[in-house]
C-alpha positions in Angstrom: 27.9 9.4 5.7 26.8 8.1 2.4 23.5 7.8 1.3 22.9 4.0 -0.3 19.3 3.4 -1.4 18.5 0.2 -3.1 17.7 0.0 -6.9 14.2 -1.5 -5.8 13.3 0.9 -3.3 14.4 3.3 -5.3 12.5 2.3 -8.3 9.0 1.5 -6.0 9.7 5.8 -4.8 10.2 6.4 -8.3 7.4 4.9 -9.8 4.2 6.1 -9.4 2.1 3.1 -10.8 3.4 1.0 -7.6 2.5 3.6 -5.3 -0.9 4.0 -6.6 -1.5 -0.1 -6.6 -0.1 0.0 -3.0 -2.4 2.5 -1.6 -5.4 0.5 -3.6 -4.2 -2.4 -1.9 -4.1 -1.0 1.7 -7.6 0.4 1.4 -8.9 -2.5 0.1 -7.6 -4.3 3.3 -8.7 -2.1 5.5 -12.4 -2.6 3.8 -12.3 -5.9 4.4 -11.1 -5.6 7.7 -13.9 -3.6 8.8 -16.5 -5.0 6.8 -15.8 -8.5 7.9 -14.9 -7.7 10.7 -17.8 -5.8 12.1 -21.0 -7.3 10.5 -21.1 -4.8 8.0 -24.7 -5.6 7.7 -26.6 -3.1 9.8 
């Protein structure tokens, strides 16, 4: 069984710049989801 990771993947696991804009990016999304979402002004 060989292992075959792509040289993108593996870069995006290897780099921890791309993780940190990804979770920055997924909060932010989910801040807008439920601030839009829900009024958000109670």
């Amino acid at each position: 069984m060989t292992r075959r990771i792509s040289k993108t993947k593996q870069f995006i696991m290897m780099n921890p710049i791309i993780q940190f804009f990804k979770f920055i990016y997924l909060s932010l999304k989910v801040l807008v989801i439920v601030a839009g979402g829900h009024g958000g002004t109670r």
